[in-house]
C-alpha positions in Angstrom: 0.0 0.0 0.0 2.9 2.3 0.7 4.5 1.9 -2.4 1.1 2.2 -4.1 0.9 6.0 -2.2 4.0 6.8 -3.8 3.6 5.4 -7.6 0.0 7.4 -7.2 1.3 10.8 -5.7 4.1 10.3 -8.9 0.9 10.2 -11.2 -0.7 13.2 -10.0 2.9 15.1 -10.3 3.3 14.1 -13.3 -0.4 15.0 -14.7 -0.1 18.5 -12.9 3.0 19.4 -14.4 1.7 18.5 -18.2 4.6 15.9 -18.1 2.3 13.4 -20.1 5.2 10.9 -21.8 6.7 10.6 -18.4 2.9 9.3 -16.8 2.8 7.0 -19.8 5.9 5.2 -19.3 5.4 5.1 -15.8 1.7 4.0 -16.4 2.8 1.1 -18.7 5.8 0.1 -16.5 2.8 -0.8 -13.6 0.5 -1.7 -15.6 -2.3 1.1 -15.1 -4.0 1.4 -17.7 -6.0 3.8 -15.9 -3.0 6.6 -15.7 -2.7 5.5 -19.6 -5.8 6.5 -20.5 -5.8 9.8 -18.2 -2.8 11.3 -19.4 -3.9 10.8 -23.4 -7.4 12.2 -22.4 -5.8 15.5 -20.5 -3.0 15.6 -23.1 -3.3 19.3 -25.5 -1.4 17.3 -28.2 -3.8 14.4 -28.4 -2.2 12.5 -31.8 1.1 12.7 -31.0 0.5 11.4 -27.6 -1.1 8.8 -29.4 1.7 8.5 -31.3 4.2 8.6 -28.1 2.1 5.8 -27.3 1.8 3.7 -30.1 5.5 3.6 -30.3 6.0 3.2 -27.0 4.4 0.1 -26.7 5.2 -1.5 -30.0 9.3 -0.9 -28.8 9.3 -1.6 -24.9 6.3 -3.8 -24.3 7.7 -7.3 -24.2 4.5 -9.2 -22.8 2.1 -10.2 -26.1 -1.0 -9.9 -24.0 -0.6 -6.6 -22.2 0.4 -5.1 -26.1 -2.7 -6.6 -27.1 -4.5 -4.7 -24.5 -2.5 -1.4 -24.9 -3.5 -1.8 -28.8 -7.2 -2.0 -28.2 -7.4 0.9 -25.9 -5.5 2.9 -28.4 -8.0 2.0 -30.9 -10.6 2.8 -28.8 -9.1 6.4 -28.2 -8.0 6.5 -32.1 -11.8 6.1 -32.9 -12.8 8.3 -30.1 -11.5 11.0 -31.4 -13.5 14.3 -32.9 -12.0 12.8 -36.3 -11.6 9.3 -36.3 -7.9 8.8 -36.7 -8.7 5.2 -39.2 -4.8 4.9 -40.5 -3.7 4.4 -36.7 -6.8 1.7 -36.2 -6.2 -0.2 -38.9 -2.2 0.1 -38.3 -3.3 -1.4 -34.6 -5.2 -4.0 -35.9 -2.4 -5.5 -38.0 -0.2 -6.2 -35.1 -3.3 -7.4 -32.7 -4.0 -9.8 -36.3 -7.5 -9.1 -36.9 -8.5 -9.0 -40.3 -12.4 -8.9 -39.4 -12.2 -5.3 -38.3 -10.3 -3.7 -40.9 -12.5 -5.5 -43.2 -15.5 -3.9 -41.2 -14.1 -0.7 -41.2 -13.3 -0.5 -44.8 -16.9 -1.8 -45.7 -18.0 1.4 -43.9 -15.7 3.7 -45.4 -16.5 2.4 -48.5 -19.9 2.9 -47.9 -19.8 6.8 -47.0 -18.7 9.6 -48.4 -16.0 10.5 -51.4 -13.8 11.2 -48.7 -14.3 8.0 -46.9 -13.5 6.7 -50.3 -10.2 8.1 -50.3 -9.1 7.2 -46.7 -10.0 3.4 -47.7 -8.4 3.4 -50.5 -5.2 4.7 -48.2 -5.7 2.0 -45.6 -5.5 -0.5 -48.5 -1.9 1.0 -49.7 -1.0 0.8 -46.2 -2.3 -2.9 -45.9 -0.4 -3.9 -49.1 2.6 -2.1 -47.7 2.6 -4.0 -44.1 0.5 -6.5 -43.6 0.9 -10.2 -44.7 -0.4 -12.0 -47.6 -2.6 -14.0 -44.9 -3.7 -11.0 -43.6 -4.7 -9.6 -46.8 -6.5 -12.9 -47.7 -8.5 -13.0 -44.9 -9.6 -8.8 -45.1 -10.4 -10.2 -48.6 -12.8 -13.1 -47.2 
């Protein structure tokens, strides 16, 4: 509980003082996903504290699992955002492997405006560009 006082009173330091990357890495070295959200939510800079994050846990995150679950938040933020940030979703979705989504949300871009049109058809460059031939396939199915 002690130490638990101290991480916490390290949090709210760091949130006061706007030092946002620090509260991330700190959040993801214990695992509180709680102070991850917070600081990207309070952060002026939203995308490139997405950004921070992204890359953050793609280079320092070791554990499969808690990547996975860094991933999805970030796509839930990514999408909750006053413009949907798509790219970075379907970016996200590559590494957590899962086809059925980007396939979903390329059936609703698709399905929308001229514009919409134009950010699918950017996904899909950026699909042939990094995903796998398996990958692809199954987007296809």
């Amino acid at each position: 509980p002690r130490l638990e006082a101290i991480v916490n009173r390290i949090f709210d330091a760091c949130l006061a003082s706007k030092q946002y990357k620090e509260a991330l890495g700190i959040a993801l070295e214990t695992r509180r996903m709680d102070v991850f959200e917070a600081a990207i939510k309070q952060c002026d800079d939203t995308s490139s504290i997405l950004h921070y994050a992204f890359t953050l846990a793609m280079s320092s995150i070791q554990s499969r699992s808690f990547r996975a679950q860094i991933l999805r938040t970030l796509v839930r933020l990514y999408h909750s955002l006053s413009v949907p940030d798509y790219v970075n979703m379907a970016q996200c979705w590559i590494y957590l492997d899962d086809p059925r989504s980007v396939a979903n949300l390329l059936g609703k871009l698709v399905a929308g405006s001229a514009d919409d049109d134009l950010m699918a058809a950017q996904i899909g460059f950026d699909l042939y560009e990094s995903a796998t031939q398996a990958f692809l396939a199954s987007v296809l199915q």
